[in-house]
N, C-alpha and C positions, 0 to 999 in steps of 0.2 A: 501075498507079497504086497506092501507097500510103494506106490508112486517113488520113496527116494531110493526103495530097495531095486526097484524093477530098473530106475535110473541106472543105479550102480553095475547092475549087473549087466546091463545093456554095452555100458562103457568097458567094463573086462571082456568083451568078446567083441567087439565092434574094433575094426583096422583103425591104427592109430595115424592120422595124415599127418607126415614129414611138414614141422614148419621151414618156413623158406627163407633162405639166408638171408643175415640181415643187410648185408651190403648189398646183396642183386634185389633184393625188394627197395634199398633204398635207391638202384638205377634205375628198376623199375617206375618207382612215384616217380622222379625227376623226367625221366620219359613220359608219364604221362601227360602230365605237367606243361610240359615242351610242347608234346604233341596232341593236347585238349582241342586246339582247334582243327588242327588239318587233321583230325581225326576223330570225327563223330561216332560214335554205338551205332553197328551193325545191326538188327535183329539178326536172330539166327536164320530165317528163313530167307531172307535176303543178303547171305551171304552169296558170293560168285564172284567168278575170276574179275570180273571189271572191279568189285570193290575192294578184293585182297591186292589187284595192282594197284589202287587211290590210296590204300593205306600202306604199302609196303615203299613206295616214292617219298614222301616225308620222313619214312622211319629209318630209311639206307640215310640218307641226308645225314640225320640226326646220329644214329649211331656211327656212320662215318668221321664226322666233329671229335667224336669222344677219344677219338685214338691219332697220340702226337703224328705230324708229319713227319715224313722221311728223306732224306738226302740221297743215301747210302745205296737206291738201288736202281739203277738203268733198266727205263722200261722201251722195247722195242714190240712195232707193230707190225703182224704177216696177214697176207690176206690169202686164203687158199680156194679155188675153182671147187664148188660140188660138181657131182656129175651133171646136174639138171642146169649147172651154167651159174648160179646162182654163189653168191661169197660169202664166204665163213669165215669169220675174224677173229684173229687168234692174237695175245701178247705174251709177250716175253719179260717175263720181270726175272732181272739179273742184278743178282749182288755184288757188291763191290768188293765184298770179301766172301768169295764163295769156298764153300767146306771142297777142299779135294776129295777126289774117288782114286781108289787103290791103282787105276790106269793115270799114270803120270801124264800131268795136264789136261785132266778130266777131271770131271765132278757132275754129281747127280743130281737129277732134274725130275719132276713129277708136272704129269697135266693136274690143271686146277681148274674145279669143277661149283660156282658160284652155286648158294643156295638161293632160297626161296620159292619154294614149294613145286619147282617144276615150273610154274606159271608167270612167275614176275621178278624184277631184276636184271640189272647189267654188267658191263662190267666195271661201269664208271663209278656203279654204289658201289661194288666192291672193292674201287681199288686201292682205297687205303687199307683193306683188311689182308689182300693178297702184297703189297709192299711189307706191311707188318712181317708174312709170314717168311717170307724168301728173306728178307734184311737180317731176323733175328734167327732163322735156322741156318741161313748163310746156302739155303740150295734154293736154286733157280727153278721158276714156276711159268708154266705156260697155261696160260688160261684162257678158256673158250666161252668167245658168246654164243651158244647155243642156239637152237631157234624152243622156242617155246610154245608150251601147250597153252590152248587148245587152238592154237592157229597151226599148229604143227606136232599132233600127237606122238606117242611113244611107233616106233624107233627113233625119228631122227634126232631127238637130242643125245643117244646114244651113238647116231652114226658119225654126230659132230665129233664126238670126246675119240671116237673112234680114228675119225681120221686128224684128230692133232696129236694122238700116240702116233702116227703112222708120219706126221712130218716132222716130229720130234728125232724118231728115228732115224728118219731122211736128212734130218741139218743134222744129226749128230756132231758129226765134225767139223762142221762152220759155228756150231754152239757150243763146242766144246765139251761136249756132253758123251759120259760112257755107255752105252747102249745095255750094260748088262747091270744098269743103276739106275734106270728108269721104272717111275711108278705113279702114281695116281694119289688125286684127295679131293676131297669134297666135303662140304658140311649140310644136314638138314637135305633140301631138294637135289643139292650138286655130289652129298655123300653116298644118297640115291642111285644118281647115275654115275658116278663113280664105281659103285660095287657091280651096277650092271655091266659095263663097258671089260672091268677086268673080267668078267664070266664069257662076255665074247670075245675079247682076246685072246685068253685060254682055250676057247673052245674053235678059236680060229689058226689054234697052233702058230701061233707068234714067238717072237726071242720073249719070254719069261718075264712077266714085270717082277722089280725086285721088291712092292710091296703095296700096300694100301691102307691110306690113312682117310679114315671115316669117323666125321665129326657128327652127333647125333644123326644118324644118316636115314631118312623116310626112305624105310624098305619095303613096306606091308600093304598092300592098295585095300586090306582087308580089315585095317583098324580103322574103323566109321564108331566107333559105341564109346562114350565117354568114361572116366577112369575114376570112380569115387576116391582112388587110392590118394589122387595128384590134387585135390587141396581145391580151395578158389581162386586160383593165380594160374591160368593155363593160360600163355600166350602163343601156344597154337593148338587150335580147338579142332576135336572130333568134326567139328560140319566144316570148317578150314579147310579138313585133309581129306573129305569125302568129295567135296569137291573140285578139289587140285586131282585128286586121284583121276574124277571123273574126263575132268580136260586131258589128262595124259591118255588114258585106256581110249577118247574116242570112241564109244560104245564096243572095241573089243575087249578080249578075253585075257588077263594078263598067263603066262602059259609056264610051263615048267624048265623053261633053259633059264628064267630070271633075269632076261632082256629090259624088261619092263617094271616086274618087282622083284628083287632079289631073294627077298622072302620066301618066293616060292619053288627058287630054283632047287632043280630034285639032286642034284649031283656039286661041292661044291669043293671036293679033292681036286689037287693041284692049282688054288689056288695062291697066290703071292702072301708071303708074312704081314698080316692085316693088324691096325691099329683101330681101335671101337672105342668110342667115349658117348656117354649121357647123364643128362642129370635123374636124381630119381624124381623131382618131378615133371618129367616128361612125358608126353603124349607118347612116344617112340619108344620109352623106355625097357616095355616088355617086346617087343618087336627086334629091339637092337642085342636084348638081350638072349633070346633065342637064338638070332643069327648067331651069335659068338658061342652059345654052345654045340653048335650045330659044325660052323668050322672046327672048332677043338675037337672035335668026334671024328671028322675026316680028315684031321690032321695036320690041316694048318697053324701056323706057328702063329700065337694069338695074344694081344695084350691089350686088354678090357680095364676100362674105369667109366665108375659110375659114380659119380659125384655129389653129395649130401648138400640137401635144400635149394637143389639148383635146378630151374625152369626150363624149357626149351629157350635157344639162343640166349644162356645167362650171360657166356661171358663175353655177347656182343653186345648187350643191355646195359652191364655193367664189368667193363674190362680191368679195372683196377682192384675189383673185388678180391680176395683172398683166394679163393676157390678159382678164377677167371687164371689169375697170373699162376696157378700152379695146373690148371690142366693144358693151358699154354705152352708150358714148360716140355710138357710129355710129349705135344702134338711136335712141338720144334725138334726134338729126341727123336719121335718117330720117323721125321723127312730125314734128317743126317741118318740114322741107321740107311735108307736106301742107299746110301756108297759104299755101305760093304756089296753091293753085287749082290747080283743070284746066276752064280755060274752053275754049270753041273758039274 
């Protein structure tokens, strides 16, 4: 066989890598672009949580900019006692025009759960991203600053999300809020702990959240090996997430309730009617995608999109993108669906 034969044939059996859309690679350049100086090439070996926070401070900044400002939604600040004495800060971002819930003079509400990797971010990056989402689903979001790994390994940023469902609850009726229309979201690190917090809620025998909406959601503390599939554009790498992993697990053992990685929870009936989105070039991609066949087997009510030429965090990269404004669309569909309830 010939050098162009052996070429040729090479190429019909060899995985074909998805190119990457052309609007989120053109947010992408403009990002980088933007962000060439405050953000210098990592080697991979010197990846660590101190460098994924120096680069992830410039890039909330920046991505934050990209998305107009809002008017339209009153933000209110609580601060809740831990047990150890210590405050957890929680806001209240309320619309001005909030979607009604089937209980007259209520409407549905979801804790909101910031990404980045578990390890970095607040909620001051996020909080044009959480305005965007309450203003234009029209349901009010309650979003927790968490405490963060590796200063504060896995549970407690599950116990945070855990107890701002549980004062959600509790203001119900000073918020306005129907308790049997309450549910959860997160994106990336926050979609994470989001899908853990509903595994201990349900397994903590609570009133029923009415659902969960998980935006590329880091479930796997097991995906360390990089993905020939995903092209040369990964903007969160295999040694990123081994990483981030490492600071959350704190040298223990992530275990089978899916506290910690959801991926591995062994049991995941009766969980709330869940919402899953990824790009297919994502790191998370085969991870997010298991997860969803795995609910659909135990019989959760399930609605999966996986979204063509799209990187992890595309369409906070590039939010005007074609692809960005229409899985947007879904996510906003998915919080109003939490007002139909989940009675029994």
């Amino acid at each position: 066989m010939t050098t162009q034969q052996e070429g040729r044939a090479a190429a019909e059996v060899a995985p074909t890598v998805p190119a990457v859309d052309p609007e989120v690679l053109a947010g992408l350049t403009a990002a980088f672009t933007a962000l060439a100086d405050a953000l210098p090439p990592t080697p991979p070996d010197q990846v660590d949580v101190a460098s994924l926070r120096a680069g992830a401070a410039p890039s909330f900044r920046h991505y934050g900019s990209l998305i107009p400002a809002r008017d339209d939604v009153t933000v209110t600040e609580y601060d809740v006692l831990r047990d150890d004495g210590t405050v957890l800060s929680l806001r209240w971002y309320a619309p001005h025009d909030a979607a009604p819930a089937p209980t007259p003079g209520r409407t549905a509400a979801a804790v909101f759960v910031h990404g980045g990797g578990q390890v970095a971010a607040d909620l001051d990056d996020y909080d044009p991203v959480v305005r965007r989402y309450a203003g234009e689903s029209g349901v009010p979001l309650l979003a927790v600053e968490y405490r963060l790994a590796p200063e504060h390994p896995a549970p407690a940023a599950q116990q945070d999300c855990l107890a701002a469902l549980a004062f959600l609850h509790a203001r119900a009726d000073e918020l306005g809020v129907d308790p049997d229309a309450v549910g959860v979201m997160g994106d990336s690190g926050g979609g994470g702990i989001a899908a853990a917090t509903a595994l201990a809620w349900r397994d903590q025998g609570r009133r029923p959240l009415a659902g969960q909406v998980l935006a590329y959601p880091m479930l796997d503390d097991r995906t360390r090996e990089p993905d020939p599939a995903l092209g040369p554009v990964v903007t969160w790498t295999h040694v990123a997430n081994g990483r981030a992993w490492d600071a959350v697990l704190g040298g223990a053992e992530a275990g089978p309730d899916g506290y910690v990685a959801p991926a591995r929870a062994s049991d995941l009936a009766g969980l709330p009617p869940t919402y899953l989105d990824t790009g297919d070039l994502d790191l998370f991609r085969a991870e997010v995608l298991a997860f969803g066949a795995r609910l659909a087997a135990a019989g959760v009510p399930l609605e999966l999109h996986v979204v063509p030429g799209a990187v992890h965090a595309f369409d906070v990269v590039a939010p005007r993108a074609a692809v960005s404004r229409q899985v947007h669309a879904t996510r906003y569909a998915a919080l109003r669906r939490l007002a139909r309830g989940r009675r029994a």
